[in-house]
C-alpha positions as CSV (number, residue, x, y, z in Angstrom):
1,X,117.4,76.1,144.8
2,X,113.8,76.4,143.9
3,X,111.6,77.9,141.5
4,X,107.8,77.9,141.1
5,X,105.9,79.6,138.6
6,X,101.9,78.8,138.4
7,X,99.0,80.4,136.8
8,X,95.6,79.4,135.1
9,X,94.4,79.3,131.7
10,X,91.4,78.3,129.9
11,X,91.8,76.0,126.7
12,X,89.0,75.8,124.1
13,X,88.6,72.4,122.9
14,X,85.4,70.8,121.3
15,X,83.2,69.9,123.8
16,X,85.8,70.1,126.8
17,X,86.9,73.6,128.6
18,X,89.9,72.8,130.9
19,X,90.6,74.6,133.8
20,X,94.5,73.5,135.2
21,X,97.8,74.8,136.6
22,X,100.9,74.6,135.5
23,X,104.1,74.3,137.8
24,X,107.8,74.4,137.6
25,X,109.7,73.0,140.5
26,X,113.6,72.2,141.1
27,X,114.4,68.5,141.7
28,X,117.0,65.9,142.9
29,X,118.2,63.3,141.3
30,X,121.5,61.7,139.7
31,X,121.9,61.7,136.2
32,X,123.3,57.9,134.5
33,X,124.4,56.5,131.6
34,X,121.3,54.9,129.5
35,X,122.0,52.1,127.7
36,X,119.8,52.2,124.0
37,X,116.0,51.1,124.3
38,X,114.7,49.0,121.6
39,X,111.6,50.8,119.5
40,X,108.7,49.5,121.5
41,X,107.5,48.6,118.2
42,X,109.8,46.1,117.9
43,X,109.2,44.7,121.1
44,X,105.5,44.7,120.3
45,X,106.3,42.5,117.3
46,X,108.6,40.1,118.5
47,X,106.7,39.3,121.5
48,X,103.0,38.8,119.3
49,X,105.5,36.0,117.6
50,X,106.5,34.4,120.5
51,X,103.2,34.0,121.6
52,X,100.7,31.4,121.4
53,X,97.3,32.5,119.6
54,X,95.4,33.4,123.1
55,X,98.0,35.5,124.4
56,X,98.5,37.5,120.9
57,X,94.9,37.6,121.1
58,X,95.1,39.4,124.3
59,X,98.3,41.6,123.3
60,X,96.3,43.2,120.2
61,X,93.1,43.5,121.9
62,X,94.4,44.4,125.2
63,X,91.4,43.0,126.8
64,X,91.4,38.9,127.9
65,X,88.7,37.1,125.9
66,X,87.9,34.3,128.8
67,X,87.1,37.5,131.1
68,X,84.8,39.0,128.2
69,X,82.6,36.0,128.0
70,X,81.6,36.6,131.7
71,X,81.6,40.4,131.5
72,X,78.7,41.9,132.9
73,X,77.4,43.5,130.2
74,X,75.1,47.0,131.5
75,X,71.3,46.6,131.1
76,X,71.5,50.4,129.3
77,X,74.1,49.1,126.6
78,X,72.3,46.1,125.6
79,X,69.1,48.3,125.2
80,X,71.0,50.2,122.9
81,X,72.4,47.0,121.2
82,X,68.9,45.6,120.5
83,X,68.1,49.0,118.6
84,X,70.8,48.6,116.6
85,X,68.7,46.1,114.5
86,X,65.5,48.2,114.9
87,X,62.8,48.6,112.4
88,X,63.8,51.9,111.0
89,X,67.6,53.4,109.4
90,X,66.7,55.9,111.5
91,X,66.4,54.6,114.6
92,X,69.4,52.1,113.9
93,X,71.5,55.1,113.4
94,X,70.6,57.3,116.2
95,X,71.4,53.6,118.3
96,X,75.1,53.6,116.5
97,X,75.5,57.2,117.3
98,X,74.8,56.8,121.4
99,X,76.6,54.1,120.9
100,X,80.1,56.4,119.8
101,X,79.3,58.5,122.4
102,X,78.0,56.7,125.5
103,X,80.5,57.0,128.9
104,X,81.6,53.6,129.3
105,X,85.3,51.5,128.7
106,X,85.5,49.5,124.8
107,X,85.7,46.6,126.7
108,X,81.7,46.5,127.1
109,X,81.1,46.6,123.7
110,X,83.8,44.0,123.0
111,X,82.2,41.8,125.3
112,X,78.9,42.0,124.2
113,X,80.6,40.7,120.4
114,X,82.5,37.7,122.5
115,X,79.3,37.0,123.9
116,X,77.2,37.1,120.6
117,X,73.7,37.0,119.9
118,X,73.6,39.7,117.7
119,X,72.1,39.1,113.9
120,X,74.4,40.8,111.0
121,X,72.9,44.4,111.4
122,X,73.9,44.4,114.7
123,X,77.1,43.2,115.0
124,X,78.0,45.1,111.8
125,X,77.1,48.3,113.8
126,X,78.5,47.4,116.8
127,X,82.0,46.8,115.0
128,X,81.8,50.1,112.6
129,X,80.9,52.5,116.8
130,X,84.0,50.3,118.1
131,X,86.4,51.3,115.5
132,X,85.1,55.1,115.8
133,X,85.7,54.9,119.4
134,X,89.2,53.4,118.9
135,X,90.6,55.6,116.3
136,X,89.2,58.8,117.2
137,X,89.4,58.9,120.9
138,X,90.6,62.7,122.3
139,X,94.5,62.7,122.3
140,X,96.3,64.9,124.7
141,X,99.7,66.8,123.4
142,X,102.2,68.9,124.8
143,X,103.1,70.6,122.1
144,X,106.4,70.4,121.2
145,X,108.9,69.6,118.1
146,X,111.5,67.2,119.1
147,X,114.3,64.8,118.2
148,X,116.8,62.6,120.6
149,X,118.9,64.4,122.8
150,X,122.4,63.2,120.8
151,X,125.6,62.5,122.2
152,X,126.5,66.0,123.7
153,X,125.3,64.9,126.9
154,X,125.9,61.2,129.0
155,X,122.0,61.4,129.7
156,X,119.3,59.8,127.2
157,X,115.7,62.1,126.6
158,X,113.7,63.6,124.0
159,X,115.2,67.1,123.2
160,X,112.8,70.1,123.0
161,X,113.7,71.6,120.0
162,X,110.9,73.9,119.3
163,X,107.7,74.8,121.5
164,X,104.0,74.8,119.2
165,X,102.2,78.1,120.1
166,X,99.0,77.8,121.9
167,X,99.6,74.9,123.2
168,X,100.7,74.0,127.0
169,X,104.3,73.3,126.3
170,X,104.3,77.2,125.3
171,X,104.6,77.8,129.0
172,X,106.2,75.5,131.1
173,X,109.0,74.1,128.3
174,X,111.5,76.0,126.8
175,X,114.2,74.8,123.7
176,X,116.9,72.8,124.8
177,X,114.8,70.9,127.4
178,X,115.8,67.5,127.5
179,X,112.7,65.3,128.7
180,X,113.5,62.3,131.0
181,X,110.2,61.0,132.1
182,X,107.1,61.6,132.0
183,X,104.9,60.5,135.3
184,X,107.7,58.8,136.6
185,X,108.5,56.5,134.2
186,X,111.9,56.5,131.9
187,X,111.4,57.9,128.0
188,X,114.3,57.6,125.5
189,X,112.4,58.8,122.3
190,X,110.0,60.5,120.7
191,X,107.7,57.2,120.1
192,X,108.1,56.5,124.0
193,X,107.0,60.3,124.4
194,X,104.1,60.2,122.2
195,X,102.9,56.7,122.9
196,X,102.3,57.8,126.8
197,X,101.3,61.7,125.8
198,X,98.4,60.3,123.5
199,X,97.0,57.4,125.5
200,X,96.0,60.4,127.8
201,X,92.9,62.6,126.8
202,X,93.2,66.7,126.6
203,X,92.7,67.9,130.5
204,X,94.7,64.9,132.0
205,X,97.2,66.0,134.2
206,X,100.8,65.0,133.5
207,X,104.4,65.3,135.2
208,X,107.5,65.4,133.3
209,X,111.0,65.3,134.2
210,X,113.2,67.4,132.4
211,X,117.0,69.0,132.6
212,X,117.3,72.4,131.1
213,X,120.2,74.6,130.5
214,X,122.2,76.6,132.9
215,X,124.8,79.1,132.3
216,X,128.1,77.9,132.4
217,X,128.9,79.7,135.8
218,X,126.7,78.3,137.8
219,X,128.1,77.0,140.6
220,X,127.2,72.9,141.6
221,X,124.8,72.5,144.4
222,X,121.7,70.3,144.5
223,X,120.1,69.6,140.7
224,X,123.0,70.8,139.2
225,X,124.9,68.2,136.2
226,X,127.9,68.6,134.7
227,X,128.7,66.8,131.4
228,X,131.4,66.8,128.7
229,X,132.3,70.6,127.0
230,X,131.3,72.5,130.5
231,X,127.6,71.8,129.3
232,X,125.8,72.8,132.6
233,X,122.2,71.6,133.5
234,X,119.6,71.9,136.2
235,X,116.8,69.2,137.0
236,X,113.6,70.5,136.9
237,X,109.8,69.2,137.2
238,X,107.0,70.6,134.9
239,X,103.6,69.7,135.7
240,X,100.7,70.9,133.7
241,X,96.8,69.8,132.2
242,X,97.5,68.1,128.6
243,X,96.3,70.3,124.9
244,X,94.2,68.2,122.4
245,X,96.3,66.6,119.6
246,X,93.1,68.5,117.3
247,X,94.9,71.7,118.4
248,X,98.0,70.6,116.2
249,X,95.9,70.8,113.0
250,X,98.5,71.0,109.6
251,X,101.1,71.1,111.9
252,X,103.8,68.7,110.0
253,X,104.8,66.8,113.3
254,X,100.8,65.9,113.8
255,X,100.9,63.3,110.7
256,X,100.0,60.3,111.7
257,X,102.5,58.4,109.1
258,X,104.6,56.5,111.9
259,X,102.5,57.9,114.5
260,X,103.0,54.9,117.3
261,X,99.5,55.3,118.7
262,X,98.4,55.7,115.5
263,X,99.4,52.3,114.5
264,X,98.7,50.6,118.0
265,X,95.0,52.0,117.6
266,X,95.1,50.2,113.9
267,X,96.9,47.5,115.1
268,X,93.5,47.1,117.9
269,X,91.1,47.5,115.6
270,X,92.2,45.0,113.2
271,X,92.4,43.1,116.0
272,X,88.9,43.1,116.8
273,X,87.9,42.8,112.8
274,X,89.7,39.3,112.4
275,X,88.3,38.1,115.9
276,X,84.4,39.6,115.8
277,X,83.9,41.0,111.9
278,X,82.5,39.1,108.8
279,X,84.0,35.8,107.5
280,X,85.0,35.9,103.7
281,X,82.6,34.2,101.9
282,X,83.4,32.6,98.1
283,X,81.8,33.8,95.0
284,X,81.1,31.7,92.2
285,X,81.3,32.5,88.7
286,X,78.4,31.1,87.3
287,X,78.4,28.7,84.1
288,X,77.8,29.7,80.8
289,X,74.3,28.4,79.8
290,X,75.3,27.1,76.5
291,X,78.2,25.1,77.4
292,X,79.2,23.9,74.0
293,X,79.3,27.6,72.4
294,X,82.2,28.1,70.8
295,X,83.4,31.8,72.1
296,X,82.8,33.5,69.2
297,X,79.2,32.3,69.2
298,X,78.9,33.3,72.9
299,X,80.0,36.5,72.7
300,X,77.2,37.8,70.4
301,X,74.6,40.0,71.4
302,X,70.4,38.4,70.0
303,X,69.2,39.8,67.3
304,X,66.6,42.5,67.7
305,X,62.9,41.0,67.6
């Protein structure tokens, strides 16, 4: 058995027109028992404490400091970097604003902080385009509204319980969907859903495993699963170009409050704050100049001239 449906569509985005193809095909496979998978979270969080301070260093930043001291650092970014401290506000901001946009990996700019150099202006501007380019990178979305696929069925997924108009799920998902995996690899929740979907950027192509509902009289062949109550479903594969995550605007499942990549983008950029920002630095309370004034004394304002 085998369907294919494909077409092309156009989706306006800021700055980015996508061009992609969306296809629906029938697929084999054999349907298990999943045992639960802890929140990755969790894992996260119990690893960083089981770590010693280099490799917790490397989990939050996700880059290996050793390998940033001997980064080649491009000739073009270090220009950039030296007019970050220029002569005029001007010209240091139009330096921190190529600096946000300019086509290269955060590891470059991380390793021209491990490798110093920089006075205070600098580094201060380096640190402020980092966290820009951390927190506000394009996210892709499918979207969907969703919620664990339960206990009605023996198989674990993200169950499609709603499909966001606009957006590419709108064609190539339908409600009831269970998703599997996406891109080959296993999901069992929403975080593990939106954790891969929004490390991707709007345009990026991604494959998702899904079973969908079949009538109850379909008869088995290939693709075909059976599960408690006569629930009947067919494997299918969806691929299709990703939406932007700006397309989801007041859309209530858009908040960021438990958002995972939400917090693994915080979690980076405090990373890098505590590793390359600003030391706290004490401030005294100077001493009264009178020390012997009694504090009613003290607290009187001179008398006019």
């Amino acid at each position: 058995m085998r369907c294919m449906v494909s077409f092309v569509r156009v989706f306006a985005l800021p700055l980015l027109v996508t061009l992609g193809s969306f296809t629906t095909t029938s697929r084999m496979a054999v349907a298990q028992d999943a045992k639960p998978v802890p929140d990755p979270r969790q894992v996260e969080g119990i690893t960083a404490r089981m770590l010693g301070d280099r490799e917790r260093a490397l989990l939050a930043l996700g880059e290996d400091p050793d390998a940033l001291r001997v980064f080649a650092v491009p000739t073009s970014v270090r220009d950039v970097v030296t007019r970050l401290g220029g002569d005029t506000f001007a010209d240091r901001e139009r330096a921190s604003a190529e600096l946000r946009e300019m086509a290269i990996t955060n590891d470059v700019l991380m390793a021209v902080l491990e490798q110093g150099g920089l006075d205070e202006e600098q580094r201060n501007r380096l640190l402020r385009a980092l966290r820009w380019r951390i927190l506000y990178r394009p996210r892709g979305a499918v979207g969907i509204r969703m919620e664990p696929s339960g206990t009605a069925i023996s198989v674990r997924g993200v169950l499609v319980t709603e499909v966001i108009s606009g957006l590419p799920a709108e064609r190539v998902l339908r409600v009831g969907d269970v998703i599997l995996e996406i891109d080959g690899q296993r999901i069992t929740t929403s975080a593990d859903l939106i954790g891969r979907v929004q490390r991707l950027q709007p345009g990026d192509p991604i494959r998702m495993g899904v079973i969908r509902p079949a009538p109850a009289d379909t008869p088995d062949g290939p693709g075909i699963l059976r599960f408690e109550g006569d629930r009947v479903f067919e494997e299918v594969d969806v691929e299709f170009p990703l939406g932007s995550y700006d397309k989801l605007g007041n859309d209530e499942s858009a908040s960021a409050i438990g958002n995972p990549e939400t917090m693994r983008r915080r979690g980076r950029v405090e990373a890098i704050w505590a590793r390359w920002g600003s030391s706290p630095r004490s401030v005294g309370i100077p001493k009264a100049l009178d020390a012997d004034a009694s504090p009613d004394s003290s607290s009187k304002l001179p008398s006019a001239p």
